[in-house]
C-alpha positions as CSV (number, residue, x, y, z in Angstrom):
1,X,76.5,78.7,91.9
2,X,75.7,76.3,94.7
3,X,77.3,72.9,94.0
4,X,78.1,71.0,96.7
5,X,81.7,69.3,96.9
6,X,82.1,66.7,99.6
7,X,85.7,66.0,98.4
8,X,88.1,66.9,96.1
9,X,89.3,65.3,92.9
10,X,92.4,63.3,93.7
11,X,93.2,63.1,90.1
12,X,92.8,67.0,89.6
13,X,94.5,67.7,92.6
14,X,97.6,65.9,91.5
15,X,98.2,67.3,88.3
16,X,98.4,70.6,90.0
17,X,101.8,69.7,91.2
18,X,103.1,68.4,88.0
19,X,105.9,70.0,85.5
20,X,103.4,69.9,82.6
21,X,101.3,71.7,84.5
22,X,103.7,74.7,84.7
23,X,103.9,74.9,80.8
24,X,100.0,76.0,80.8
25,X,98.1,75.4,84.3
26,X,94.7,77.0,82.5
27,X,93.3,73.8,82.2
28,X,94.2,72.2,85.7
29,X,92.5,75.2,86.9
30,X,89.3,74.7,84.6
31,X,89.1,71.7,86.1
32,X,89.5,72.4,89.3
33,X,86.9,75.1,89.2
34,X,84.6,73.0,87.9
35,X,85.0,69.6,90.3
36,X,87.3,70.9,93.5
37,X,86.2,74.9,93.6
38,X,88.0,74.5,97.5
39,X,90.8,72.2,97.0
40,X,93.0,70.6,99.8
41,X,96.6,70.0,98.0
42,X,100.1,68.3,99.2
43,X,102.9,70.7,97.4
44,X,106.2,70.0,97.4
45,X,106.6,72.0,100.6
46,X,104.6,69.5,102.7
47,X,102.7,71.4,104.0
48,X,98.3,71.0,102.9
49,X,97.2,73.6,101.7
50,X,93.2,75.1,100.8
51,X,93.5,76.1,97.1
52,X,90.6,78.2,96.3
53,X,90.0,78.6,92.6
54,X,86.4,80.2,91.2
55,X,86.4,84.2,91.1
56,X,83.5,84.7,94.1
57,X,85.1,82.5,96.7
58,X,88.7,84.2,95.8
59,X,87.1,87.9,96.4
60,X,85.5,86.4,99.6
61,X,88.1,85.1,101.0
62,X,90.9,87.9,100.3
63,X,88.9,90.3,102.4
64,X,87.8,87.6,105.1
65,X,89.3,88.6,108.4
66,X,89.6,85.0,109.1
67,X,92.0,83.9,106.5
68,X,94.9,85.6,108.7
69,X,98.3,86.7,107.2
70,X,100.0,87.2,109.9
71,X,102.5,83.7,109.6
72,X,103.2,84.5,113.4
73,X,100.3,82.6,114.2
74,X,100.9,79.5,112.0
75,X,104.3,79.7,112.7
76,X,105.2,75.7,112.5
77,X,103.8,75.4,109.0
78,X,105.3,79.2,108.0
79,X,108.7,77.7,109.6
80,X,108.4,74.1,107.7
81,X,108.2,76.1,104.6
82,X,110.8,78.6,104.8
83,X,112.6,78.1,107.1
84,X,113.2,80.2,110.5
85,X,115.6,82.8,108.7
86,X,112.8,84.5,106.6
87,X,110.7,85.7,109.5
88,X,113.6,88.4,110.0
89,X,112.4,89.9,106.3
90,X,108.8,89.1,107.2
91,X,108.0,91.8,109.9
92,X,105.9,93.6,106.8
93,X,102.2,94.7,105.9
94,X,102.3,92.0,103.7
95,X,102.2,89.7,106.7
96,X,100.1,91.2,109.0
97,X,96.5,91.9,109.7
98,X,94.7,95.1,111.0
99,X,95.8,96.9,112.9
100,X,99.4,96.2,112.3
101,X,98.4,96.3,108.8
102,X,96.7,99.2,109.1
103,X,99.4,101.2,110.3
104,X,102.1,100.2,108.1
105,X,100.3,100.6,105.4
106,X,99.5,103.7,106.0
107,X,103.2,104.7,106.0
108,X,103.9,103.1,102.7
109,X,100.9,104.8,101.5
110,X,102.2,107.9,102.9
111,X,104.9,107.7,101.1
112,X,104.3,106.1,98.1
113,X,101.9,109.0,97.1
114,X,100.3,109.2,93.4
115,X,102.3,112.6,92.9
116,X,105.5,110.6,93.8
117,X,104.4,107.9,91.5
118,X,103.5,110.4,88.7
119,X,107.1,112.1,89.1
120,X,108.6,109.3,87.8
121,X,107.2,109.3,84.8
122,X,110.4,111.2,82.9
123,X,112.7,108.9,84.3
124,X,111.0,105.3,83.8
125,X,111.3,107.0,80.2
126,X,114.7,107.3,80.0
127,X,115.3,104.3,82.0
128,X,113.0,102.1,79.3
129,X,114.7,103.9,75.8
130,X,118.3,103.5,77.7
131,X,117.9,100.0,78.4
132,X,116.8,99.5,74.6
133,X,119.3,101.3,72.9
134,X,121.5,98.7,74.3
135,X,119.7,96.1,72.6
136,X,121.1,94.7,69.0
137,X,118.7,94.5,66.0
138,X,120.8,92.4,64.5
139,X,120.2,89.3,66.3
140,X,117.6,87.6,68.8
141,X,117.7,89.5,72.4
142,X,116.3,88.2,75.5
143,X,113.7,90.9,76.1
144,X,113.9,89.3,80.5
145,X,117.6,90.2,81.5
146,X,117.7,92.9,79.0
147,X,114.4,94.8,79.4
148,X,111.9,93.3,81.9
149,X,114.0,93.1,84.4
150,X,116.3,96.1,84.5
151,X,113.3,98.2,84.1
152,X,111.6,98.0,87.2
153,X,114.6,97.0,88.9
154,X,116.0,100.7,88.2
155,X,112.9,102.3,89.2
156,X,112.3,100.7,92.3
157,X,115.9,101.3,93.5
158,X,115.9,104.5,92.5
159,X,112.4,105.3,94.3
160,X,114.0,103.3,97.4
161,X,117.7,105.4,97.0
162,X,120.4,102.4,95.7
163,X,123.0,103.4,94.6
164,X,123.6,102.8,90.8
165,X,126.5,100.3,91.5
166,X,124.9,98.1,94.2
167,X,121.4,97.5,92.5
168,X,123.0,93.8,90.6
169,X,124.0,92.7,94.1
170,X,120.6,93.5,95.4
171,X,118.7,92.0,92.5
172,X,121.0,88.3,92.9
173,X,120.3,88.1,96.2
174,X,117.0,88.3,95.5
175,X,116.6,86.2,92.7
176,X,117.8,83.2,95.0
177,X,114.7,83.7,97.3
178,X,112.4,84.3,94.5
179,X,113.0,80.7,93.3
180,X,111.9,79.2,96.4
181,X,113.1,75.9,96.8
182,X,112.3,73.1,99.0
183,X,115.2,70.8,99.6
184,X,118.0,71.4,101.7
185,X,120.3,73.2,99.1
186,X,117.8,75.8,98.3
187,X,116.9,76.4,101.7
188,X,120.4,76.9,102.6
189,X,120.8,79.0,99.2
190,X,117.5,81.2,100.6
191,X,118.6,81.7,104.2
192,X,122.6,83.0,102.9
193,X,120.3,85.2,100.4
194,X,118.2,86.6,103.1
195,X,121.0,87.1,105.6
196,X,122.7,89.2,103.2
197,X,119.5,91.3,102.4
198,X,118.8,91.9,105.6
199,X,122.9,93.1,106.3
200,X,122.4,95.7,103.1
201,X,119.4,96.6,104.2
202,X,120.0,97.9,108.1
203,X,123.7,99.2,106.2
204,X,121.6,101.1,103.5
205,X,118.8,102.5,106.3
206,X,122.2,103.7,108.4
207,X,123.1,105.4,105.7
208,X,120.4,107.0,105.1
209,X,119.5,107.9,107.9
210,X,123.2,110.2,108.3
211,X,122.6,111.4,105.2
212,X,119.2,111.9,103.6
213,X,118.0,112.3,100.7
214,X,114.7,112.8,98.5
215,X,113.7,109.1,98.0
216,X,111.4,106.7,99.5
217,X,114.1,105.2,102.1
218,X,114.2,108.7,103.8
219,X,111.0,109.2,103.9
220,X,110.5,106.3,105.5
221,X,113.0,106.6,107.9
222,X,111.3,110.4,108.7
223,X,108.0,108.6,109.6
224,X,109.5,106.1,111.9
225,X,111.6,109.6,113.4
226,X,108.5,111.6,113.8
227,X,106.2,109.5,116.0
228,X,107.4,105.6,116.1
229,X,105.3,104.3,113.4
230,X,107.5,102.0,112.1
231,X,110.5,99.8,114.5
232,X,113.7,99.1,113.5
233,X,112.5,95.5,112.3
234,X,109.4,96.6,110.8
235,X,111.7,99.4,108.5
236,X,114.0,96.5,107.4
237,X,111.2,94.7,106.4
238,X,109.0,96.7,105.0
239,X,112.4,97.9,102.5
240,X,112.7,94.4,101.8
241,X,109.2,93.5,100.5
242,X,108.9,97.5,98.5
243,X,112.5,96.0,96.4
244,X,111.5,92.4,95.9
245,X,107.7,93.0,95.5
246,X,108.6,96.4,93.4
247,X,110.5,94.6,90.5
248,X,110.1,91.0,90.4
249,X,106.3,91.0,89.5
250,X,106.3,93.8,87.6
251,X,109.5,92.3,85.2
252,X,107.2,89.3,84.8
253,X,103.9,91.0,84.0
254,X,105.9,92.9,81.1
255,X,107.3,89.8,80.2
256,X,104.2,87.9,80.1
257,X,102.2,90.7,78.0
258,X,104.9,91.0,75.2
259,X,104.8,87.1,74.7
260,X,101.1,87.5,74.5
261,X,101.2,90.4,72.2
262,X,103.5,88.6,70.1
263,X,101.2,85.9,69.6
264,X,97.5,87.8,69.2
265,X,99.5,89.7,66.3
266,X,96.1,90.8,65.2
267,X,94.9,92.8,68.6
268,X,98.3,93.6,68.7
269,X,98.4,95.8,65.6
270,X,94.9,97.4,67.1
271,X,96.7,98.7,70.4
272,X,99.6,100.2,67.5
273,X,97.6,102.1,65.5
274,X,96.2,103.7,68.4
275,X,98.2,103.5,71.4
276,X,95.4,105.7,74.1
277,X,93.8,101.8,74.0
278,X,97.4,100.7,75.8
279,X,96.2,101.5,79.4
280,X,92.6,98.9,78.9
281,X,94.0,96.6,76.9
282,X,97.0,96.6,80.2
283,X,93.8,95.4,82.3
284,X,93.1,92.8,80.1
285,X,96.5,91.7,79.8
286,X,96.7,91.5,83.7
287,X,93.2,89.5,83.8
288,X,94.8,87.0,80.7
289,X,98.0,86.2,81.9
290,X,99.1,88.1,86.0
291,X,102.7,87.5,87.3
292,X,100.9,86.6,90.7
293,X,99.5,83.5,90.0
294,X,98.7,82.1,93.7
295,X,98.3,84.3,96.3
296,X,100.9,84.8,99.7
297,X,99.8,82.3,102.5
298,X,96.9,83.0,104.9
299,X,95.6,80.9,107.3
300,X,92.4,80.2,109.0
301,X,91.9,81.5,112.8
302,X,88.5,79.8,112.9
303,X,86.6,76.8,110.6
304,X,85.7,78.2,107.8
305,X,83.2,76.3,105.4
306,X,83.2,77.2,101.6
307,X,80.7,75.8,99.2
308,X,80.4,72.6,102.1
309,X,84.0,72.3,102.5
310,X,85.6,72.7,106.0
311,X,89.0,74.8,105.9
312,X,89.7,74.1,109.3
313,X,91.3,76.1,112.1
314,X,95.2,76.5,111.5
315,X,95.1,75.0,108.1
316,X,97.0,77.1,105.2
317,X,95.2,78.8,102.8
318,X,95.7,79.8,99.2
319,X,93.9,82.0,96.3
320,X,94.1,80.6,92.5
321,X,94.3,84.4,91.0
322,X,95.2,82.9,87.6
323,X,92.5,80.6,87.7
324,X,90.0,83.3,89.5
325,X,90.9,85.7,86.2
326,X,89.8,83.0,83.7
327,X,86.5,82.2,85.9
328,X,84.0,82.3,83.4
329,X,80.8,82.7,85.8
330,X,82.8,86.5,86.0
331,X,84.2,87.3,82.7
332,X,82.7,86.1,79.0
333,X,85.0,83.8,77.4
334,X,87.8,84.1,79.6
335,X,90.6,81.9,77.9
336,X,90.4,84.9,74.8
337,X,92.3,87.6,75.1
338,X,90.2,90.4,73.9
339,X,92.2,93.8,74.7
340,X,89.4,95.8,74.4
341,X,86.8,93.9,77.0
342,X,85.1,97.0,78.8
343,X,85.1,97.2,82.8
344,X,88.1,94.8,83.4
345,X,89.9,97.1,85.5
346,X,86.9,97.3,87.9
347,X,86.7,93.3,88.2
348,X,90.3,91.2,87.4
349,X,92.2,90.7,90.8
350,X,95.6,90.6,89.4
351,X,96.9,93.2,92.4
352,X,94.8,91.1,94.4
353,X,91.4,92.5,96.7
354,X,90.5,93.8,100.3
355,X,92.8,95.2,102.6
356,X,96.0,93.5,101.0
357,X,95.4,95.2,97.5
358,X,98.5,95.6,96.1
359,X,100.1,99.2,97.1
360,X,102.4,99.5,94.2
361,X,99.7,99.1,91.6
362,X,99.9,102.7,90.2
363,X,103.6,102.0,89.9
364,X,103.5,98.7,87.9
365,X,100.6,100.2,85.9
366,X,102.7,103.2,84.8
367,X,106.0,100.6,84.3
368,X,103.8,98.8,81.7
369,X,102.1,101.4,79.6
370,X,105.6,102.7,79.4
371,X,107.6,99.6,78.5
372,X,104.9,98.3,75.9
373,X,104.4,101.9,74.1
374,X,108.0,102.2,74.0
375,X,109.0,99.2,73.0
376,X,106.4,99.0,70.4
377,X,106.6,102.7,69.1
378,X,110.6,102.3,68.7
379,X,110.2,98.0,67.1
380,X,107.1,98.3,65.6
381,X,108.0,95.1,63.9
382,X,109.6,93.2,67.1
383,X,108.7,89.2,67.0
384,X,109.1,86.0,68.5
385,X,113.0,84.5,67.6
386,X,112.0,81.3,68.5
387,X,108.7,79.0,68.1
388,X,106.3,80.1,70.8
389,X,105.6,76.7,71.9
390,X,109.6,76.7,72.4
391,X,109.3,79.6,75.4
392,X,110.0,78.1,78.7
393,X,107.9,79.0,81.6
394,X,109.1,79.3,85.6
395,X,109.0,75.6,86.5
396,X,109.3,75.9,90.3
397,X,106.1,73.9,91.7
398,X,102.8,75.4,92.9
399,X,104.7,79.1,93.2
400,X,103.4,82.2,93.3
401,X,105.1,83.7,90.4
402,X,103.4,83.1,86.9
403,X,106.4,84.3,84.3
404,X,108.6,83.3,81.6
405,X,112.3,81.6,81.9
406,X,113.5,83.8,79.0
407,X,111.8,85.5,76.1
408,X,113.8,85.7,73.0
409,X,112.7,88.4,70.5
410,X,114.0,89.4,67.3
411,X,113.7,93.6,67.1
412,X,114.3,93.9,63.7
413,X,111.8,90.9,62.4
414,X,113.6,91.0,58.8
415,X,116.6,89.4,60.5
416,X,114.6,86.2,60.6
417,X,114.1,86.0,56.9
């Protein structure tokens, strides 16, 4: 399309930043595609922001070399944001650019391999049907702190090598910077959260480090001993973003797929009756509803114009995922859910595009097909306890986390009657 936009719409731009527009943002997004495709916004943070919503423009500018990520160089706004105690966790792939990136990624890569991946397959198992057969069928269960969560949570600690009993400790703290708060409380909240990751972490790393073992920590810590690849900072860092990143998105995308399941009961009973369909319709259900609905912060090292609008130099710049998913100049009747759409897999950018892709993609994409085929095999006749409608969503302004507050399901559905 080539519509030019000389400004964008105040009133569409507001209601971005809204409560209501937590509960469903679809719309906002619609609307913003259609009359502010590249749209400058005030969050609660302060800071403007580029919000950049159709489908091409978000696969442009996630590979553009001049959308930075590296917050070192926009280090007032990064600072304004979070504050100055979250650079310590920041020293990552995640906030760098080649060749920084480059290098650390391929360490993760390294050792994240698909055969370590595929490995885990047994134990995500036992870790989903254990978690379950704590669940009561007798009444409603919240499927978030009793399934979602845990799930992933397990897996990534195991994969990372913490210890059973210190994984709750590791998954408060951080909670608390996942909810990413502006005022002075929550900032205060998130730097005491992030001191004490960053005080487990360099303790857990000694550790390993005297005594190794098969997981991804050591292995780490072997590539940083074997030829420098990573520092002491960048290994902190780089266990810090492999925990949070490993279970917090991956806890909502499960969440968000059973809620839709739940309420497409028809497509639901499809995937069922033949469960091989799981792994597309997963695509679909990444496309419909991601946990990542905004993107991490670039920023530009250069004006960049997109469709006539100047991002200028410095400025901070964000990618509408959600709103990129449901673009429908790139997918046919985007706000249906349609589990068996052909070529999604090839074309949604829930793990994101370019350099940045996400590198724990195989993993969530195994965590799902396992969570939803178990959960389904073992409660074929699981269902909403409450009124969908009823569901609250994460209500934290402009985030990047798409995901429910709580998800209450009934496992045994003829304990509603």
């Amino acid at each position: 399309m080539t519509d030019v936009y000389e400004s964008s719409d105040p009133a569409a731009a507001a209601s971005a930043c809204t409560p209501e527009f937590r509960t469903n943002p679809h719309p906002v997004y619609a609307q913003l595609r259609k009359d502010s495709p590249v749209c400058p916004l005030l969050p609660p943070h302060g800071v403007e922001t580029y919000l950049i919503t159709r489908y091409d423009d978000a696969r442009t500018a996630l590979a553009d070399p001049r959308f930075s990520k590296d917050m070192y160089g926009a280090m007032d706004a990064y600072q304004r944001i979070f504050g100055d105690s979250s650079v310590a966790l920041d020293d990552n792939m995640l906030f760098s650019d080649p060749p920084k990136h480059t290098r650390l990624r391929r360490v993760v890569n390294g050792a994240l391999t698909p055969r370590r991946v595929d490995a885990l397959r047994p134990r995500v198992q036992e870790i989903a049907d254990g978690l379950l057969d704590r669940c009561s069928t007798r009444e409603p269960v919240d499927l978030l702190p009793s399934f979602a969560f845990p799930l992933p949570l397990n897996v990534i600690c195991e994969l990372l090598g913490v210890p059973e009993d210190e994984r709750e400790q590791a998954h408060t703290w951080s909670v608390t910077v996942a909810k990413t708060g502006f005022g002075p409380e929550a900032k205060k909240a998130l730097e005491e959260a992030e001191g004490n990751l960053r005080k487990y972490l360099v303790d857990l790393i000694a550790r390993k480090r005297r005594s190794p073992g098969e997981d991804l920590m050591s292995a780490l810590i072997t590539a940083q001993d074997q030829d420098g690849a990573l520092t002491d900072s960048e290994l902190v860092s780089t266990a810090w973003v492999l925990l949070f990143a490993g279970h917090k998105t991956t806890a909502y995308l499960i969440g968000n797929a059973v809620y839709h399941l739940l309420n497409h009961p028809e497509q639901l009973r499809t995937v069922k009756q033949d469960p091989a369909l799981f792994p597309q319709a997963i695509e679909e259900l990444l496309r419909y509803e991601g946990s990542v609905e905004n993107s991490t912060f670039r920023y530009a090292t250069e004006d960049v114009k997109i469709r006539d609008v100047l991002i200028p130099k410095g400025a901070l710049v964000q990618i509408a995922i959600a709103s990129a998913n449901r673009d429908p100049e790139a997918f046919d009747e985007p706000d249906r859910l349609n589990l068996l759409r052909e070529g999604v897999q090839s074309t949604h950018i829930a793990f994101g595009h370019g350099p940045h892709y996400c590198v724990g993609a195989p993993l969530a994409r195994l965590e799902m097909q396992i969570a939803l085929t178990t959960l389904f095999r073992r409660y074929p006749d699981v269902a909403m306890a409450v009124p969908s409608d009823d569901v609250r969503w994460l209500t934290v302004p402009f985030p990047a986390f798409r995901g429910l507050v709580e998800l209450p399901v009934s496992l045994d559905s003829s304990q509603l009657r």
